[in-house]
N, C-alpha and C positions, 0 to 999 in steps of 0.2 A: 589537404591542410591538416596537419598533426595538431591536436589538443596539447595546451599549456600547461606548464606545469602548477598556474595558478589556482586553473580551474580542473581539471583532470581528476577523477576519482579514481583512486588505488583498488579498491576493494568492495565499491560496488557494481553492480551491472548498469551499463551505461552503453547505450549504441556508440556501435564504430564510426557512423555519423549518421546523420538526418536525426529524426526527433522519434524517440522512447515515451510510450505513455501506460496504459493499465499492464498489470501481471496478469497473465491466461494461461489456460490447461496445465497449472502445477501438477505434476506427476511423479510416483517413484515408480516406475518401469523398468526392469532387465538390468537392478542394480545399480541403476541410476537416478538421480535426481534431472529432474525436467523443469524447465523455465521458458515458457513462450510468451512474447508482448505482444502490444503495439508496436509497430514500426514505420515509422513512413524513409522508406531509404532515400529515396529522390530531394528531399528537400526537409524544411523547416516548420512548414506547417501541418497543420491536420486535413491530411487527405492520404490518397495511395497507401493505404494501409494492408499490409501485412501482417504475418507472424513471426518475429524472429524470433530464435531458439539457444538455447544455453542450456548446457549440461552437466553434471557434477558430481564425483563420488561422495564429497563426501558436505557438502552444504557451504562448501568456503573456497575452495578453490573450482575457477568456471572455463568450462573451453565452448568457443562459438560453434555452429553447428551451418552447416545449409539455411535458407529462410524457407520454412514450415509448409508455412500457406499462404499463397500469393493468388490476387485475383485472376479467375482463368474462365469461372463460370456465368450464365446468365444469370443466374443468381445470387453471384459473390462481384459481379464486375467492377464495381467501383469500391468497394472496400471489404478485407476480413476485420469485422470490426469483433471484440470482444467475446469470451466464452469460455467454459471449463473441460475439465477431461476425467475419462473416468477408466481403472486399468478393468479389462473383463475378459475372461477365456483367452488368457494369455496375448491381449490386441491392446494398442493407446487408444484409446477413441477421443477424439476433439470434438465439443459442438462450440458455433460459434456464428455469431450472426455475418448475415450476408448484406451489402448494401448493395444498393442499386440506385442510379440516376435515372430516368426516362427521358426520350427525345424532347418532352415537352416541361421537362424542369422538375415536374414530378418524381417524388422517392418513395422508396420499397424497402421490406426490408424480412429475410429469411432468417430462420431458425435453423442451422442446418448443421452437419456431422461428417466427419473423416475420419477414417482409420487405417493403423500400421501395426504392423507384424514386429517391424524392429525399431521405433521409435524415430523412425528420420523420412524415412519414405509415405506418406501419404496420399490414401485415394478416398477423392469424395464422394460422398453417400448422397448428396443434394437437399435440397430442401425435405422438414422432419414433418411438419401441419399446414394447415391455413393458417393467416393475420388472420388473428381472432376477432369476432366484430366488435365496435363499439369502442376501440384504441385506436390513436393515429399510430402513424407509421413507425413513432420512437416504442419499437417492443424490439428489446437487444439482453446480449449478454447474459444466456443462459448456462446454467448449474445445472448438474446431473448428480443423483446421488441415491442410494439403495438402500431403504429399508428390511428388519428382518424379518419379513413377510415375504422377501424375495422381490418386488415391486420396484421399477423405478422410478424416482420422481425427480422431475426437471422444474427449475422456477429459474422464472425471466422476468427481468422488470418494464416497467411500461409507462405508456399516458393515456391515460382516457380523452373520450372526445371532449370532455368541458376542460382537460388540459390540467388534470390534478395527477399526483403520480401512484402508481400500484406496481403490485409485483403477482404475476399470474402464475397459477401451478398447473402443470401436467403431469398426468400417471400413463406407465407403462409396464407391460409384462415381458417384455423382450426387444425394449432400443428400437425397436421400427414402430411400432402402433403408437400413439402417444391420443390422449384422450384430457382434454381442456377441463379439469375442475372450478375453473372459474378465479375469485381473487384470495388470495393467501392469505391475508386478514380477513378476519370475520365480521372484524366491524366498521361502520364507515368511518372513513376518513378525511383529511385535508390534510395533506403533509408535504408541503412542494408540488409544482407540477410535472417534476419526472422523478421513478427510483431506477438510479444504473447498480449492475453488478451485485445483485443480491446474494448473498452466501446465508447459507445453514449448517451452523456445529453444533455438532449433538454429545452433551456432556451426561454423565448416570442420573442426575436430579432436574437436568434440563438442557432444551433449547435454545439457542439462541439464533437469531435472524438479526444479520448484518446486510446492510445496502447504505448506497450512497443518495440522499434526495439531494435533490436540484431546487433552489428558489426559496429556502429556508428562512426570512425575519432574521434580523440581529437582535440578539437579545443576551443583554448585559455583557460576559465574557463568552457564552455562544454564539455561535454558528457566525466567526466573524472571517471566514473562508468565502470564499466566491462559490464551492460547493462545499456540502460536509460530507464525510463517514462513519457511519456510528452500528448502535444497536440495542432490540431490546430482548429481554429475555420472557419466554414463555414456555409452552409446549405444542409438540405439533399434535394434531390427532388423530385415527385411524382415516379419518376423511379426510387429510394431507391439509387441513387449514392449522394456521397457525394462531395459537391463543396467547396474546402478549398484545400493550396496552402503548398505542405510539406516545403518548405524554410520558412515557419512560427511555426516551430515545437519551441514548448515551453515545456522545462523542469517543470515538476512537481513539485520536490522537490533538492534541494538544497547539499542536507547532503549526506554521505558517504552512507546510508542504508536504498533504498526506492526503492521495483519495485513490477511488477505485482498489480497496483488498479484496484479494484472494486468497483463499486458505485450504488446506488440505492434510490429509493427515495419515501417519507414518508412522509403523510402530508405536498406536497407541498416544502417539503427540500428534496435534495440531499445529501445523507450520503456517507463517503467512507472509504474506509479499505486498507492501502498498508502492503507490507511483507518486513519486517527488518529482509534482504535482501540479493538479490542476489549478492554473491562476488566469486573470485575463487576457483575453489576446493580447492588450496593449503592454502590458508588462511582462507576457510571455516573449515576442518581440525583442523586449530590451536586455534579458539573459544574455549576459557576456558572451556566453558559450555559440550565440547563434552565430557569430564574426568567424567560429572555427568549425560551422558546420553540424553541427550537434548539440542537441538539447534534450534535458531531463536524465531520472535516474532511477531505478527502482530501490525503496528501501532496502535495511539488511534484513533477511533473513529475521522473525520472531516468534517464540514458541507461546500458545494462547493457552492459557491456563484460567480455571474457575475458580472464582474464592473470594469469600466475602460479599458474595451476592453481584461482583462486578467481573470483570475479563482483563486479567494482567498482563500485559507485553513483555514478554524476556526474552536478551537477549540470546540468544542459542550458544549454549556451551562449544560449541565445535567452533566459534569462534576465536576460541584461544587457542587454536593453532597458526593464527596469525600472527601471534605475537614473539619478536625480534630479541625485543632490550625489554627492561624493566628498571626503574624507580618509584621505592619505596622513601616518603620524608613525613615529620607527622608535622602538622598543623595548628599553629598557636595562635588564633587571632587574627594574623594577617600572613601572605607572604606571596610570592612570586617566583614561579616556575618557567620555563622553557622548553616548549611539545619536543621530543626528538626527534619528529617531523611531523610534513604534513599528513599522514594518515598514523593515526593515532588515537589510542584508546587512555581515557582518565576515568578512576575511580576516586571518589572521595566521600568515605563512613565516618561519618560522626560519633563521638564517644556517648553524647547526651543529644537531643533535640538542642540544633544548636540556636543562637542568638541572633537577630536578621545579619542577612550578609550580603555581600554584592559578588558575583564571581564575572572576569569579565575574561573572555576567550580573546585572541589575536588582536587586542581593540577595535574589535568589531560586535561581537557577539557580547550580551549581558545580561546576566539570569540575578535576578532578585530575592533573594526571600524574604517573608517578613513573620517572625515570629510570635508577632500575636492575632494573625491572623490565619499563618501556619498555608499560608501562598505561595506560590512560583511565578513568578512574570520573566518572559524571555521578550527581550530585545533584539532588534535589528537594524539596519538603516537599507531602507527597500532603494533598490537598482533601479528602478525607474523615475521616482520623487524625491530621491533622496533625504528623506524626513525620517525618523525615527516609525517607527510601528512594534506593537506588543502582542502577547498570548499569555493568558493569566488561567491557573489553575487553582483552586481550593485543597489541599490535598485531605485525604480521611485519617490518612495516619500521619505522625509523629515522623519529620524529618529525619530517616536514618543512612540513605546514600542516592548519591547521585550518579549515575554508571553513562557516561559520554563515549560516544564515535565520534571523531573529529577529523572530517579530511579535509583537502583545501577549499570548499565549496560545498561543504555540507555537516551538518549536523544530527545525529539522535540522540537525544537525553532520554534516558529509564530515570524515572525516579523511585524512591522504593520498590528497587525488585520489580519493576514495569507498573506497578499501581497505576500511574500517570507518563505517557512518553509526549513528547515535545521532536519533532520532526521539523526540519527546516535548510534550507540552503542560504549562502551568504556569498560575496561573493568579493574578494580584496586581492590586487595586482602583486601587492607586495611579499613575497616569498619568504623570506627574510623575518618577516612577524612573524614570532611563535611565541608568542608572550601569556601566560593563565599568568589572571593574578587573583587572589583572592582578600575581601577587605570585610572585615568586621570586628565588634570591642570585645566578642565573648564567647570565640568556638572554639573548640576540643574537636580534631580531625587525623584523618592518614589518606594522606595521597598517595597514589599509585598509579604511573604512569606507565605505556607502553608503547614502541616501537612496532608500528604494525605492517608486513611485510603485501607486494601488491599479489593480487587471487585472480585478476581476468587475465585469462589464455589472449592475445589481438592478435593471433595468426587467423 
């Protein structure tokens, strides 16, 4: 069954079929850019998980590869579920957790490692430690990363037995011994009762520790996700604990469709990959896409910069080689445009902090702002309820532009230079609709519109 052209994404990573969910073992390797997921090829749900793999020269245009790691072992046999990679003495090395079923219902679950000489061939190394005591069986989705001490440290996230979430750290002097420091925050906590996919970027002034908790409170305009993503900044210490204060947990991203990041980093930049996204099974289900076989998406590509005490999302420059056509028009107040297609890039910079306005994508999509309160609210009409639903941001700075991805089924807003991004899928039969309109009594603007050419290899 071929993907529509309604819902079909041009230009981001999207399985061939079956269902795509977190980004794993990001790598630049042998000149390469490396991209391994989730994958369940068989089917629609979350099971039979793999690794598929994507490759790249240059961060924009992707060719499919072989599937990575497929379960084979007794300790991987029912799922490669999540993990990172790290390049060392010229080898990829993957770790990534193993699942396991038991005869009697009972689940497992290994910390384990693979490596290759040329990035496509993989041999497992097995399981790395013990399940450490005193956490149920949810400990997954280990990071690997080297200090200049020469040390390596791996951190995995987990549940303890009263079922609250942590992220445990292990030290190593050579990739096979690995030795349990205990939990990565220093101080107690309650903060959901799981953290998946913890990451560590290490910027000249500080730390930062990224993870996803599970079971988060809604409160006010957070954490109104079924899971969030986020992060707080600290520093780590020669004793691998990290010192950073969770009532400063910072949402990631903004929009309806952003969890499990990974990040990695390449000359000196920090790249990162989120998965469009974790939502309920019952409205996971209802995704159009599932009728053709295939669901979910990995974000594009965004380069993670420090500044201002918070973590900016930009879009990565090498994305402009996507681009086809171009329209330049300026903006007085009101007006109405037409995308040159469905995959499509809009810029729109304000001359001054402009005056609220309504911007409404394919009449479907509808971003807000309100200028004395200096907000963003995105709009949607959810596929399962068919009701309207929102995402509301405070923004710090002064409205200066808005930078949109727009394919037929997906969404990334950058606002100020990534300050605030808004991540999201939508989903309209109608092909035909390419309508931006934009409506307000008092803005001074320049749109600039692009024709964005497609980047995934489907040989």
């Amino acid at each position: 069954m071929s993907k529509s052209d309604a819902y079909n994404l041009k230009y981001h990573i999207t399985p061939t079929h079956g269902l795509l969910n977190d980004p794993n073992g990001l790598a630049y390797f042998q000149g390469q850019y490396h991209v391994f997921y989730q994958w369940n090829p068989y089917g629609t749900e979350h099971k039979n998980k793999s690794w598929g793999h994507v490759v790249s020269d240059d961060l924009v245009n992707w060719h499919r590869k072989e599937t990575a790691l497929v379960p084979s072992e007794w300790y991987d046999k029912d799922g490669i579920y999540s993990g990172g990679s790290i390049v060392h003495e010229g080898k990829l090395y993957l770790f990534y957790t193993g699942n396991v079923i038991n005869k009697d219902g009972t689940r497992a679950s290994y910390q384990c490692a693979a490596v290759s000489e040329d990035g496509h061939q993989f041999q497992k190394l097995g399981p790395l430690f013990e399940h450490p005591a005193g956490y149920t069986r949810h400990v997954r989705d280990p990071k690997v990363w080297k200090d200049d001490s020469g040390n390596w440290w791996l951190i995995v996230g987990a549940q303890r037995e009263d079922l609250t979430g942590d992220a445990l750290v292990y030290k190593s002097e050579d990739l096979i011994s690995w030795s349990c420091q205990g939990s990565f925050l220093e101080q107690e906590h309650s903060f959901g009762y799981m953290w998946e996919c913890p990451d560590v970027l290490q910027f000249p002034e500080h730390d930062v520790f990224v993870f996803s908790p599970q079971g988060l409170p809604e409160e006010g305009d957070q954490y109104k996700n079924p899971n969030q993503s986020g992060y707080i900044i600290g520093r780590i210490s020669e004793s691998g604990k990290f010192l950073g204060t969770l009532s400063d947990f910072n949402e990631l991203d903004r929009g309806f469709d952003f969890y499990a990041p990974q990040t990695f980093k390449v000359n000196n930049r920090i790249l990162m990959f989120g998965w469009m996204s974790a939502m309920t099974e019952e409205t996971e289900q209802a995704v159009p896409t599932i009728e053709e076989g295939w669901v979910h998406a990995l974000t594009l590509p965004r380069e993670i910069v420090f500044a201002d005490g918070v973590l900016y999302q930009r879009p990565l420059h090498e994305l402009q080689l996507l681009r086809q056509h171009e329209v330049h028009e300026g903006i007085s107040n009101s007006g109405q445009w037409s995308l040159p297609s469905l995959a499509a890039e809009v810029v729109i910079r304000f001359m001054e902090q402009p005056d609220s306005f309504q911007l409404i994508i394919r009449n479907s999509v509808q971003i807000d702002y309100d200028h004395e309160q200096n907000s963003l609210t995105v709009w949607r009409t959810n596929w399962l309820t068919n009701e309207k639903e929102h995402r509301r941001a405070v923004l710090g700075h002064s409205l200066a532009e808005l930078h949109m991805f727009i394919e037929s089924s997906s969404i990334e807003l950058f606002v100020n230079e990534g300050e605030e991004v808004f991540s999201l899928r939508y989903f309209l039969e109608d092909t035909n609709e390419r309508s931006v309109r934009f409506e307000s009594d008092c803005s001074e603007a320049v749109l600039s519109m692009y024709r964005l050419q497609e980047s995934i290899d489907e040989e």
